[in-house]
C-alpha positions in Angstrom: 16.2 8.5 21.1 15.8 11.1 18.1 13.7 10.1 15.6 16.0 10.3 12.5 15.3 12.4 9.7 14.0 10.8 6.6 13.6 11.8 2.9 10.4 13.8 2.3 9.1 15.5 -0.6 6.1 16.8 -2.3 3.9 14.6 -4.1 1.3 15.4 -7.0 -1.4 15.9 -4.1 -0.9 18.8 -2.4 -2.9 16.9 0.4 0.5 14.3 1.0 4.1 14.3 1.0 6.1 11.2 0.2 8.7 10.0 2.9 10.9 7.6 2.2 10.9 5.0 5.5 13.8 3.3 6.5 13.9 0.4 4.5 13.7 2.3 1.3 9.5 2.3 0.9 7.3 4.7 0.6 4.8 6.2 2.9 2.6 9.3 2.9 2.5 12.2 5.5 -0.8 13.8 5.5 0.7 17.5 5.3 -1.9 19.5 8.0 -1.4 16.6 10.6 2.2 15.2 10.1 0.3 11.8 10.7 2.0 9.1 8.2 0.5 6.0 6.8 3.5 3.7 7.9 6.2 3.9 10.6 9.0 5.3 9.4 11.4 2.3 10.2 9.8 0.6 6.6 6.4 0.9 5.0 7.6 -2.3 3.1 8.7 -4.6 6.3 5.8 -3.4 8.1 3.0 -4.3 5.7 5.2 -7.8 5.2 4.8 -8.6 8.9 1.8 -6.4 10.0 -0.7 -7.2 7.5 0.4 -10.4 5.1 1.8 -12.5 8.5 0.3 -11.4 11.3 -3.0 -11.5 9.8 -2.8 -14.9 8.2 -3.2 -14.1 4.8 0.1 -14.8 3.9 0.5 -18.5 5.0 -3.0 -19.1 3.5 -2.2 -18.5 0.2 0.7 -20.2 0.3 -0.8 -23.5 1.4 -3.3 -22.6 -1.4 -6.7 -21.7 1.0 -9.0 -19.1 -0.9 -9.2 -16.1 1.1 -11.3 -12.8 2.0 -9.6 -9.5 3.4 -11.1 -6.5 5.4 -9.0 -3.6 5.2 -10.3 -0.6 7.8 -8.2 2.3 6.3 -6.8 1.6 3.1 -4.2 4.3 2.7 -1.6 4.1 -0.3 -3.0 0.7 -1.2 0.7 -1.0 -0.2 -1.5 -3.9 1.8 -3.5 -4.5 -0.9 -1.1 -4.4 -3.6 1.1 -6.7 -1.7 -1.8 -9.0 -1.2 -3.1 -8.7 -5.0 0.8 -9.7 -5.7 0.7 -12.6 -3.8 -2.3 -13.7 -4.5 -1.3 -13.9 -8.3 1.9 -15.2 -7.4 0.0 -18.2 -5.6 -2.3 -18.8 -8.2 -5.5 -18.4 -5.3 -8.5 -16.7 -5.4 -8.7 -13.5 -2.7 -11.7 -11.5 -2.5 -10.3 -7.9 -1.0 -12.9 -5.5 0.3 -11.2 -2.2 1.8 -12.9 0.6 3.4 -11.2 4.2 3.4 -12.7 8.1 3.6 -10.3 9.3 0.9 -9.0 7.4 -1.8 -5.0 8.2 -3.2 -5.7 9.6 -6.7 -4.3 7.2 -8.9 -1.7 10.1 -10.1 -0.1 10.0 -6.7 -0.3 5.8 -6.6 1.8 6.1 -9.5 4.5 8.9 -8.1 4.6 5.7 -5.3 6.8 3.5 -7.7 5.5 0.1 -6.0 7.1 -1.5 -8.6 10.3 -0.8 -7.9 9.4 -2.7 -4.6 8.3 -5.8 -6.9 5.0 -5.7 -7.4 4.3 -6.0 -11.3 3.2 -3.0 -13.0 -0.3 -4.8 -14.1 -1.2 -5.2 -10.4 -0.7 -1.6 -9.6 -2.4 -0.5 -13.3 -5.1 -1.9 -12.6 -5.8 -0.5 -8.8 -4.9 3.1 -10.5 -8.1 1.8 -12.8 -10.3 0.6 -9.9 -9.5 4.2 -8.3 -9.9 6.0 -11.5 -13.6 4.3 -11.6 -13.9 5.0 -7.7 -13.3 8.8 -8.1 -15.4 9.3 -11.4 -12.1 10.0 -13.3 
C-alpha cells in the first residue's frame, strides 16, 4: 500500500516541518531524519487512544481518581495538553512529569493551533510559559 501524501510545511523552527496527519492534527517531522512525532493516520486519534485510553489516564479522571503521568519523549506536547485538558475538564488533580532531550520552542507550539483541536487557549498559554521558563526565554 502507498503511504499517501499529506500536507507538510515549514514551521518557525527550521529543525521541524508541520504535517498535517489524516484526521486533520498536527504532527512534526524532524527535517534531517523524516522521523515524525505521530503516525500520519491522526496525531489527534492517536494520542486519544494511545496515551489518554490505553494508558488509563483517561478513565481515571473521569471516575475522579487523582493521578500522576510519566511521559518518556514529550514531543509537541499533544499528550500533555490533552491530559492538562482533561484534567481541568474533570475537575482532578494530575501531577505530569515529562522527560524530553529537546523541548518545542514555544513559537512553534503556537504555529501548532491545538486549539483549534479544542484545547482552551489558557492550557496551551500556559505550557508555551512552562517552555519559555524551561529554555531561559
Amino acid at each position: 500500500m502507498t503511504i499517501p501524501h499529506r500536507k507538510t510545511f515549514d514551521s518557525v523552527d527550521s529543525r521541524w516541518q508541520i504535517r498535517i496527519t489524516d484526521d486533520g492534527s498536527p504532527t512534526l517531522v524532524d527535517r534531517d531524519s523524516g522521523d515524525s512525532m505521530h503516525s500520519g493516520c491522526g496525531a489527534w486519534g492517536e494520542t486519544q487512544h494511545v496515551y489518554l485510553r490505553n494508558s488509563g489516564i483517561e478513565s481515571r479522571l473521569q471516575n475522579g481518581v487523582p493521578s500522576r503521568v510519566l511521559e518518556i519523549g514529550l514531543g509537541s506536547g499533544m499528550g500533555c495538553l490533552m491530559t492538562a485538558e482533561l484534567a481541568e475538564s474533570t475537575g482532578v488533580d494530575v501531577q505530569y512529569v515529562a522527560l524530553e532531550r529537546l523541548l518545542p520552542p514555544s513559537s512553534l507550539v503556537r504555529q501548532l493551533e491545538f486549539a483549534s483541536l479544542g484545547i482552551r487557549e489558557s492550557i496551551i498559554e500556559d505550557y508555551c510559559r512552562l517552555l519559555d521558563d524551561a529554555q531561559g526565554n
